[in-house]
N, CA, C and O atoms as a GROMACS GRO file, in nm:
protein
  424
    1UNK      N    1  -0.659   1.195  -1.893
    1UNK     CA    2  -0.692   1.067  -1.833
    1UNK      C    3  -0.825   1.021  -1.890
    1UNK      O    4  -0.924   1.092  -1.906
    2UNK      N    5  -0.813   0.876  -1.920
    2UNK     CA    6  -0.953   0.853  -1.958
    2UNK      C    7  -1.015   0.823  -1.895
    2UNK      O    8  -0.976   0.798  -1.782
    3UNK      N    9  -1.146   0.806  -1.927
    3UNK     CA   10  -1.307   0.743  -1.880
    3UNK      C   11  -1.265   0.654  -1.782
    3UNK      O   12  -1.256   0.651  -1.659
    4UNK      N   13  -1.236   0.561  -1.908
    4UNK     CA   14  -1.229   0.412  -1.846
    4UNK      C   15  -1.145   0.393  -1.752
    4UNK      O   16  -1.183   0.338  -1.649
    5UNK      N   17  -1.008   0.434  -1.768
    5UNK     CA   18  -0.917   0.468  -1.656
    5UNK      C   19  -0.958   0.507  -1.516
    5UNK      O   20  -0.929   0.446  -1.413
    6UNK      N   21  -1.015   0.595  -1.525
    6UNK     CA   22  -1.092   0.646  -1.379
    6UNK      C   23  -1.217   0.567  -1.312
    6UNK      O   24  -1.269   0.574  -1.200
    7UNK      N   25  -1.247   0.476  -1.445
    7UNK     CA   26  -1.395   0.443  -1.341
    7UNK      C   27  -1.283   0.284  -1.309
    7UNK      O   28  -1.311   0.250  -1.194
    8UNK      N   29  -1.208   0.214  -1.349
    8UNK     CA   30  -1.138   0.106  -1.338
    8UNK      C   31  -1.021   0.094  -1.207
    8UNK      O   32  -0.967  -0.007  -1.163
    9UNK      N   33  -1.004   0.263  -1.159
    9UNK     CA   34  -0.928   0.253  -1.053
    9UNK      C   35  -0.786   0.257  -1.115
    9UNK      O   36  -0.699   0.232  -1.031
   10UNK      N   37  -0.738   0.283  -1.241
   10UNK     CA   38  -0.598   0.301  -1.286
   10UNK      C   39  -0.546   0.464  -1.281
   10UNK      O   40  -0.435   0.504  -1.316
   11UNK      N   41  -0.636   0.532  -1.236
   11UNK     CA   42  -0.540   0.686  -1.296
   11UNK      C   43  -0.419   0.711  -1.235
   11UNK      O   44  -0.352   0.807  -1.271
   12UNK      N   45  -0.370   0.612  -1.116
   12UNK     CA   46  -0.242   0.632  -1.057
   12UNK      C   47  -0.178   0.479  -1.049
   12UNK      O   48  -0.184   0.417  -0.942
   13UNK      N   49  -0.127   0.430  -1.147
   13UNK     CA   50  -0.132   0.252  -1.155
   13UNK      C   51   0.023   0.283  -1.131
   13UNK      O   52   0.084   0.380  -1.174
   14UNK      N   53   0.067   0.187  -1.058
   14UNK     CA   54   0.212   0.142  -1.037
   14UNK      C   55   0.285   0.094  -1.164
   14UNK      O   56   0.278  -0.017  -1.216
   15UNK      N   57   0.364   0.213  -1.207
   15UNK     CA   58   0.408   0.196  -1.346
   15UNK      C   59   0.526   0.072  -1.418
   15UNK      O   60   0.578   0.070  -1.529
   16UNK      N   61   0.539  -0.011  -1.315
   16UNK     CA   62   0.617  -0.119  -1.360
   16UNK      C   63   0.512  -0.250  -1.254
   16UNK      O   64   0.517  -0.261  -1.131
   17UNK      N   65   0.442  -0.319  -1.333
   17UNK     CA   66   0.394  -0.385  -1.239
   17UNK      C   67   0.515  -0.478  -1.177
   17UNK      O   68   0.497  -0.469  -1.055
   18UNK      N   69   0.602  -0.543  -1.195
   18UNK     CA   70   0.716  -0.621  -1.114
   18UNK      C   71   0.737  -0.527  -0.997
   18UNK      O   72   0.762  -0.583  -0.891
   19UNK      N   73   0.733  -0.417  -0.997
   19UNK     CA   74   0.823  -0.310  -0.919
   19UNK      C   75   0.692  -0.332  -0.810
   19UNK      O   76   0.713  -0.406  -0.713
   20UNK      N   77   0.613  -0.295  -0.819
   20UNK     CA   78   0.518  -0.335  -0.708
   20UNK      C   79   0.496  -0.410  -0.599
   20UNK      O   80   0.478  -0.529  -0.624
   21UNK      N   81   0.493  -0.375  -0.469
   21UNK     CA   82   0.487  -0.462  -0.341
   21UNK      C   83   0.350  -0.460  -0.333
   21UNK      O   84   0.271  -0.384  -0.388
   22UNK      N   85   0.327  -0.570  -0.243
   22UNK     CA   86   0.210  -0.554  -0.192
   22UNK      C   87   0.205  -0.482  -0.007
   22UNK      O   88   0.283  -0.504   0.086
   23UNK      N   89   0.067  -0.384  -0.012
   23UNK     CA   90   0.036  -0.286   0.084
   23UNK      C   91  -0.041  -0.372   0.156
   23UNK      O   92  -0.023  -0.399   0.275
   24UNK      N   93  -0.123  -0.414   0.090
   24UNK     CA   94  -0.260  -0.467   0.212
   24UNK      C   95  -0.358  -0.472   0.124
   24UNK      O   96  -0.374  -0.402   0.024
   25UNK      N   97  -0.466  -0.614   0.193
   25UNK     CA   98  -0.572  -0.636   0.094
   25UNK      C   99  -0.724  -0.616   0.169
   25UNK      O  100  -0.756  -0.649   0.284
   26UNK      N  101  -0.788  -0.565   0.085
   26UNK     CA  102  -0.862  -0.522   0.161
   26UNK      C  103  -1.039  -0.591   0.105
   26UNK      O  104  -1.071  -0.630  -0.007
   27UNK      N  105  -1.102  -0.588   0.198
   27UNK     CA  106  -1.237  -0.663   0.158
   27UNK      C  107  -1.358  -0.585   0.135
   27UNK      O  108  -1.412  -0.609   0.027
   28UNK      N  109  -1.419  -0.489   0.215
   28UNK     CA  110  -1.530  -0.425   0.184
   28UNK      C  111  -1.446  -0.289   0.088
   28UNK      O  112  -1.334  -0.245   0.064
   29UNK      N  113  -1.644  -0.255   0.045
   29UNK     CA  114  -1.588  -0.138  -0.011
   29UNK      C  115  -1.556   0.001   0.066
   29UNK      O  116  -1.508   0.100   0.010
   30UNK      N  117  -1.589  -0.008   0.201
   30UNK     CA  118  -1.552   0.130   0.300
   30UNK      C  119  -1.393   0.128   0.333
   30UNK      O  120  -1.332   0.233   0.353
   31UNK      N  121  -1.339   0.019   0.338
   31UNK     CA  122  -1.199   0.039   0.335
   31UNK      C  123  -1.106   0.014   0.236
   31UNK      O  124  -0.984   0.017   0.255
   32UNK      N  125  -1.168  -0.015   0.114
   32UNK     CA  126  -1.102  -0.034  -0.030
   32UNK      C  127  -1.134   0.179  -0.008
   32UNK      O  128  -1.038   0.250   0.024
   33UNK      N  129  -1.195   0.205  -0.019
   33UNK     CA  130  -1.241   0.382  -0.036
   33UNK      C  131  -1.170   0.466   0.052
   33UNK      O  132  -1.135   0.582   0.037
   34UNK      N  133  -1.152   0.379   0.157
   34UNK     CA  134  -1.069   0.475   0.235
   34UNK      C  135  -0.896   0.457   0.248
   34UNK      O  136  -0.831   0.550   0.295
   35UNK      N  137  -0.839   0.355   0.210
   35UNK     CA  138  -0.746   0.331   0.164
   35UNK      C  139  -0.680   0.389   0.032
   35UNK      O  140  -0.558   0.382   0.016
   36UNK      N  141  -0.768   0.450  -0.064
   36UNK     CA  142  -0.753   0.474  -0.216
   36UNK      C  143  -0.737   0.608  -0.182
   36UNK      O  144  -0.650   0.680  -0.232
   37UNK      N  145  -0.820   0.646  -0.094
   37UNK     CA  146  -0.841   0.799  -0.060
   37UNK      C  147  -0.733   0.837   0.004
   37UNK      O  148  -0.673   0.934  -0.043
   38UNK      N  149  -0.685   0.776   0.119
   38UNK     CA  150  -0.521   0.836   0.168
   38UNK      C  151  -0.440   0.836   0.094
   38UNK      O  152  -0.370   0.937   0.090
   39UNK      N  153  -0.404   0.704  -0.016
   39UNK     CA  154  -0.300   0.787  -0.136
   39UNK      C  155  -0.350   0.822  -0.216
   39UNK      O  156  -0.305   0.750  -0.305
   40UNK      N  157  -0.412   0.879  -0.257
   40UNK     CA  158  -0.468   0.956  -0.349
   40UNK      C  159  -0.387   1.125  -0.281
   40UNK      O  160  -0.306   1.194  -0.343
   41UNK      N  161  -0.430   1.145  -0.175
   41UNK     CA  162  -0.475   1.231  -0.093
   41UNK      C  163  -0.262   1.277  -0.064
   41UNK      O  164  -0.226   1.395  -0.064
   42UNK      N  165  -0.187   1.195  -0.050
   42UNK     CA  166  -0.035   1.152  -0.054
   42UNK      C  167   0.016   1.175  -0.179
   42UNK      O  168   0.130   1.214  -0.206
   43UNK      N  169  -0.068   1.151  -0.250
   43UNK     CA  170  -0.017   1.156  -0.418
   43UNK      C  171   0.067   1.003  -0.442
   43UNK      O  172   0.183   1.014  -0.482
   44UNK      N  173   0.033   0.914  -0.426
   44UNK     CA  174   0.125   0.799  -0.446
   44UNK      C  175   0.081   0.673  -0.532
   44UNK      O  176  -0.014   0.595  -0.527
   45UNK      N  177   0.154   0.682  -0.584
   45UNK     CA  178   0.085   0.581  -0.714
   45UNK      C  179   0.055   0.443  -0.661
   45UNK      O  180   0.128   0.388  -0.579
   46UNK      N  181  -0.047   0.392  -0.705
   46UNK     CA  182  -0.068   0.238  -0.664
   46UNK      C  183  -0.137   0.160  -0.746
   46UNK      O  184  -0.185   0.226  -0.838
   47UNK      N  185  -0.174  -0.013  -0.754
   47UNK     CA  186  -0.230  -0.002  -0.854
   47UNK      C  187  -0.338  -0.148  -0.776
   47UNK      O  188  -0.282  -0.209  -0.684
   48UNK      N  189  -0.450  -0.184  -0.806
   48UNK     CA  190  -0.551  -0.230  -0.728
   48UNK      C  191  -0.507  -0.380  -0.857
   48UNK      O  192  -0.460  -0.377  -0.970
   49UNK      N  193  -0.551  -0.498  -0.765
   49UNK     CA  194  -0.581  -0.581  -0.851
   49UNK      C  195  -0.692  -0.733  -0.738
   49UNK      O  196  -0.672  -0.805  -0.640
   50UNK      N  197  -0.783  -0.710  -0.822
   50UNK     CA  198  -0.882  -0.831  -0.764
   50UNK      C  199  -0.868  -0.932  -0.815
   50UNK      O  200  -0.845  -0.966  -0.931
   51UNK      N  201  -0.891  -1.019  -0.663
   51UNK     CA  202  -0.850  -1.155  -0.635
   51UNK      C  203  -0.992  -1.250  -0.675
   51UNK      O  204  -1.085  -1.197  -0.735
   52UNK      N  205  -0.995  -1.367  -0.642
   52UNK     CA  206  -1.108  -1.436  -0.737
   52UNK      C  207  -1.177  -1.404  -0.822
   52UNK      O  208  -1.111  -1.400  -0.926
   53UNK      N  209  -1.310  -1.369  -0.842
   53UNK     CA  210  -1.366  -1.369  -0.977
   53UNK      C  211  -1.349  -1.221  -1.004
   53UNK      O  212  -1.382  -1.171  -1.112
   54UNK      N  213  -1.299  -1.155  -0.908
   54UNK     CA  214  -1.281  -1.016  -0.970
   54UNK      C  215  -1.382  -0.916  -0.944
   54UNK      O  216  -1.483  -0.940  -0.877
   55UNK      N  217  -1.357  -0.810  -0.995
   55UNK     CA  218  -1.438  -0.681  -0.948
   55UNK      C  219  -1.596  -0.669  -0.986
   55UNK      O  220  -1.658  -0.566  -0.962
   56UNK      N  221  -1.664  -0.798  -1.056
   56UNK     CA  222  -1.766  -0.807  -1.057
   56UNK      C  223  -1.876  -0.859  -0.914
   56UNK      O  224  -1.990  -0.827  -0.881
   57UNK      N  225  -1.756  -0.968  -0.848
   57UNK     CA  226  -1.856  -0.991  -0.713
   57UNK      C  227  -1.864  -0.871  -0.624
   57UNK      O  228  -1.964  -0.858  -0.554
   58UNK      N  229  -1.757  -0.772  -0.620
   58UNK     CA  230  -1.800  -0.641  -0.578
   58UNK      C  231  -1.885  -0.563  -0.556
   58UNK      O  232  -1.926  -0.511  -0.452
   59UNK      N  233  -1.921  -0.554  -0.689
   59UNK     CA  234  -2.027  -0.480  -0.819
   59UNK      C  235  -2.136  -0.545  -0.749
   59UNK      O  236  -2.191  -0.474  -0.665
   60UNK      N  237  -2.190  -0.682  -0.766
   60UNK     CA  238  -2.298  -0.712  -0.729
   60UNK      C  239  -2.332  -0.716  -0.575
   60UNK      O  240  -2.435  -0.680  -0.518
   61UNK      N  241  -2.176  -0.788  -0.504
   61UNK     CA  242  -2.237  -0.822  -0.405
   61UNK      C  243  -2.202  -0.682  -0.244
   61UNK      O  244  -2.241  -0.676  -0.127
   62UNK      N  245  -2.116  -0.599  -0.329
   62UNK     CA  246  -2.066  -0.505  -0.217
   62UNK      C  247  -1.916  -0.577  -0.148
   62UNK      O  248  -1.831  -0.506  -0.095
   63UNK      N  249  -1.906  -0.687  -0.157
   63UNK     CA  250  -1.848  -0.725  -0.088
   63UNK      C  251  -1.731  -0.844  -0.159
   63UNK      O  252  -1.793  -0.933  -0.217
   64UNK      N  253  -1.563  -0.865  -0.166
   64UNK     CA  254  -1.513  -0.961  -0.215
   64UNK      C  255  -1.384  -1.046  -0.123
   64UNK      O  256  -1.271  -1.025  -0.079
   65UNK      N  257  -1.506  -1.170  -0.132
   65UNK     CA  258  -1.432  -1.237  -0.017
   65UNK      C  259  -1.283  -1.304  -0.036
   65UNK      O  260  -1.217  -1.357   0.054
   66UNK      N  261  -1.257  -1.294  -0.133
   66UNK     CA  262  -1.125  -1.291  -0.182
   66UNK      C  263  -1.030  -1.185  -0.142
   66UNK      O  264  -0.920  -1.210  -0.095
   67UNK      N  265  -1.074  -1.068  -0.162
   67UNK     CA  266  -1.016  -0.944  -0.146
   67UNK      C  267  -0.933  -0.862  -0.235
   67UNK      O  268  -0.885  -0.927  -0.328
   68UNK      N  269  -0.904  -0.743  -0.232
   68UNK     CA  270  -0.857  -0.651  -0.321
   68UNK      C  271  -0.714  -0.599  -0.281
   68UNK      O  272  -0.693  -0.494  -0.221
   69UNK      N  273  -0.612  -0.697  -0.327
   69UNK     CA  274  -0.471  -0.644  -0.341
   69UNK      C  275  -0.412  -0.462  -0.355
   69UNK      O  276  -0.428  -0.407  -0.464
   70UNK      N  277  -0.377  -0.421  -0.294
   70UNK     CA  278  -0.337  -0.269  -0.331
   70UNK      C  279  -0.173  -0.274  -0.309
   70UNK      O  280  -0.107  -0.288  -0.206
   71UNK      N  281  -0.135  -0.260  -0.440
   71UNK     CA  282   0.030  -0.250  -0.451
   71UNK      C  283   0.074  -0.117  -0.460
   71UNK      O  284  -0.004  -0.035  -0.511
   72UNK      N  285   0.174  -0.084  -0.425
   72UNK     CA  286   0.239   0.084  -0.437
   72UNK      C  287   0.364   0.006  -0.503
   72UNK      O  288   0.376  -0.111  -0.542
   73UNK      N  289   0.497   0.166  -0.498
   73UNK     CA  290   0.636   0.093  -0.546
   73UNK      C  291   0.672   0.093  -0.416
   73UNK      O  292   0.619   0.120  -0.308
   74UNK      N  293   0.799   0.045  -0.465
   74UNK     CA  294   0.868  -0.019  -0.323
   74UNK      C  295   0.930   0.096  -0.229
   74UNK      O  296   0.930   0.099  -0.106
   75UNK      N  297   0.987   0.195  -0.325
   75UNK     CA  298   1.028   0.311  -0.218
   75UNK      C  299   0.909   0.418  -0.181
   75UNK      O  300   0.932   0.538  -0.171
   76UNK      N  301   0.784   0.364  -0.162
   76UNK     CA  302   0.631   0.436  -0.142
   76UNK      C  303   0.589   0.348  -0.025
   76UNK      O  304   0.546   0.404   0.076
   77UNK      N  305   0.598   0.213  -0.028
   77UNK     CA  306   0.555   0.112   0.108
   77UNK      C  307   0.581   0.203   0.232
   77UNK      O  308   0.480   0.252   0.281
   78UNK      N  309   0.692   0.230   0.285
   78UNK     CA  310   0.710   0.271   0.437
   78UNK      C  311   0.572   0.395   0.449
   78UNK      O  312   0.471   0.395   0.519
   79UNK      N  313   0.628   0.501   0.341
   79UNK     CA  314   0.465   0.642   0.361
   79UNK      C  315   0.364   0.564   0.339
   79UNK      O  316   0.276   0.617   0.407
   80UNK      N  317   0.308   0.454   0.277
   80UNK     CA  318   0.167   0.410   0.291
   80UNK      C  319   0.147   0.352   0.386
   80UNK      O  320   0.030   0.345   0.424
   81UNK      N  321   0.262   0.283   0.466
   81UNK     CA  322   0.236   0.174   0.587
   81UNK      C  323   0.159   0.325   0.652
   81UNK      O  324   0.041   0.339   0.686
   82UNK      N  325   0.260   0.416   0.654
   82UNK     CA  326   0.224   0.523   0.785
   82UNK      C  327   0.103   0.546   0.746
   82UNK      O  328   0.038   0.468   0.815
   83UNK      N  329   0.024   0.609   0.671
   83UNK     CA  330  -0.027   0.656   0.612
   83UNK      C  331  -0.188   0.554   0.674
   83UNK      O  332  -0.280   0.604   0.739
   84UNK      N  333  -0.180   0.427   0.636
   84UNK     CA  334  -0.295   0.302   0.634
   84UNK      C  335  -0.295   0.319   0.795
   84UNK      O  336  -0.411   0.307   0.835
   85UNK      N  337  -0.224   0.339   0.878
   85UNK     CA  338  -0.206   0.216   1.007
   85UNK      C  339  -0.297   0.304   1.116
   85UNK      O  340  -0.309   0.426   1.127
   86UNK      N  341  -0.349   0.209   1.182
   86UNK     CA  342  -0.443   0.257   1.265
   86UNK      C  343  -0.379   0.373   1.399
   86UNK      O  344  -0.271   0.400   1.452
   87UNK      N  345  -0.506   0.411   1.408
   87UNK     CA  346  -0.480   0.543   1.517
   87UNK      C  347  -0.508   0.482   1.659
   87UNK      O  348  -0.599   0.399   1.662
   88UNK      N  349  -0.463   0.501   1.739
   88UNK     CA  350  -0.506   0.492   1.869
   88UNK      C  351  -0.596   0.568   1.923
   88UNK      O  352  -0.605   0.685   1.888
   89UNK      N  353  -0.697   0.501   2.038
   89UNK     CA  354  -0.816   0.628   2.060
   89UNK      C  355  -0.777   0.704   2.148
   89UNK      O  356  -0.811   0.822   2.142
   90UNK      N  357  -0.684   0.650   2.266
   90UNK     CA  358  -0.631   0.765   2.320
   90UNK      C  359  -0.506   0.837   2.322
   90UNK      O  360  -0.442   0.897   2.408
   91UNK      N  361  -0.486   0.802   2.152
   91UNK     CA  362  -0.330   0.930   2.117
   91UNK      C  363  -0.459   1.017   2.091
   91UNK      O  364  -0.464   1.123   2.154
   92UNK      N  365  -0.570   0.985   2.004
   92UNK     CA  366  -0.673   1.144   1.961
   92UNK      C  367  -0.732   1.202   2.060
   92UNK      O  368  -0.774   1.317   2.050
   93UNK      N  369  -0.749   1.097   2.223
   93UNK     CA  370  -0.779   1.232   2.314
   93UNK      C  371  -0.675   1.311   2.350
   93UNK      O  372  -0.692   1.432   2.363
   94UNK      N  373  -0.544   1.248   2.371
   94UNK     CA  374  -0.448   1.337   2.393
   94UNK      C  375  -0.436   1.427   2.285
   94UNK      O  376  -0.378   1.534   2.304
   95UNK      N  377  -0.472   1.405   2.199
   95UNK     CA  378  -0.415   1.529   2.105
   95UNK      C  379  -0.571   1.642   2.131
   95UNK      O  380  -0.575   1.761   2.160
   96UNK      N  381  -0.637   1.584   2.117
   96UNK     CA  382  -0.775   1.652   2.127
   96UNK      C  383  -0.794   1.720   2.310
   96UNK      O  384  -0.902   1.763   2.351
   97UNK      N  385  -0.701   1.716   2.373
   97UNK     CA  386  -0.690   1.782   2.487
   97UNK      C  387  -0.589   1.882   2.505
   97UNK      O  388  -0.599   1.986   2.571
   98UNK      N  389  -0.496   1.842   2.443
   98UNK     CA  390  -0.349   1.944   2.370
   98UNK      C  391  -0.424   2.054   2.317
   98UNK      O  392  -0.416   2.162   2.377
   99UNK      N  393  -0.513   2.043   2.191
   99UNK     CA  394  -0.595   2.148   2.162
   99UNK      C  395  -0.621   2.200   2.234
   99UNK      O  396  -0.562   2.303   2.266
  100UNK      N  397  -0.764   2.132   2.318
  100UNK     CA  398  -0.841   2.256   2.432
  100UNK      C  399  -0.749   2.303   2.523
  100UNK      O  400  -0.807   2.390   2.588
  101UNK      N  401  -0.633   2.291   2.562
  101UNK     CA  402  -0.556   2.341   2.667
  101UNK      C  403  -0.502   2.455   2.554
  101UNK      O  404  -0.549   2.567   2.574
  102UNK      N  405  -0.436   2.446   2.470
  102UNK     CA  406  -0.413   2.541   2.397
  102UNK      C  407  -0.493   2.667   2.341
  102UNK      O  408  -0.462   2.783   2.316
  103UNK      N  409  -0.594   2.603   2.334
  103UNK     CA  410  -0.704   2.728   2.300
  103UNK      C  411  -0.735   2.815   2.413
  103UNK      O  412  -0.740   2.937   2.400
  104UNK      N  413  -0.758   2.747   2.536
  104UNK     CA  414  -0.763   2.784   2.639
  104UNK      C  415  -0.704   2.888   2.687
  104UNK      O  416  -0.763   2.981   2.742
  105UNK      N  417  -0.533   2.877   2.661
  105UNK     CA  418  -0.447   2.938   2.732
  105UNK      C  419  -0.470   3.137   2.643
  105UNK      O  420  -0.439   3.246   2.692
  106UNK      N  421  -0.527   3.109   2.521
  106UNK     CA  422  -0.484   3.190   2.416
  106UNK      C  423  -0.568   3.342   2.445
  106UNK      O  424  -0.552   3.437   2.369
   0.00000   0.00000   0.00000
């Protein structure tokens, strides 16, 4: 893999761009990072493409108010929906009480 590849955000690019849906677009860089990071993390190919002037207002400003397209393939959408979609705070106490009762019992 090259350089440039990796610092550009292609080392896992959606290998037919037609074939590509769109996932969700995203604006700062904490959830462009954390979005990249769950498929990454899935192994699922995707491929980023910026909207108005592009990945330079990023660069300068942190921030693109346009936003940053993230496409997967089409039979990858349903595991990324799961994958992106928010948690509830109290499914994690329930689960985070499931634990301590479990540890508990042990």
């Amino acid at each position: 893999m090259s350089f440039w590849k990796k610092l550009l955000g292609l080392e896992k690019p959606v290998e037919d761009k037609a074939s590509g849906v769109l996932l969700i677009t995203v604006h700062g860089n904490e959830e462009l990072s954390a979005v990249e990071a769950l498929l990454r993390a899935a192994e699922l190919p995707y491929r980023k493409a910026e909207e108005g002037a592009g990945d330079i207002v990023r660069v300068i400003a942190g921030y693109n108010m346009y936003g940053t397209s993230i496409y997967v393939r089409a039979e990858d959408l349903e595991t990324a929906r799961e994958l992106i979609a928010p948690v509830d705070a109290a499914t994690l106490e329930e689960d985070a009480t499931a634990e301590d009762e479990g540890e508990a019992s042990e």
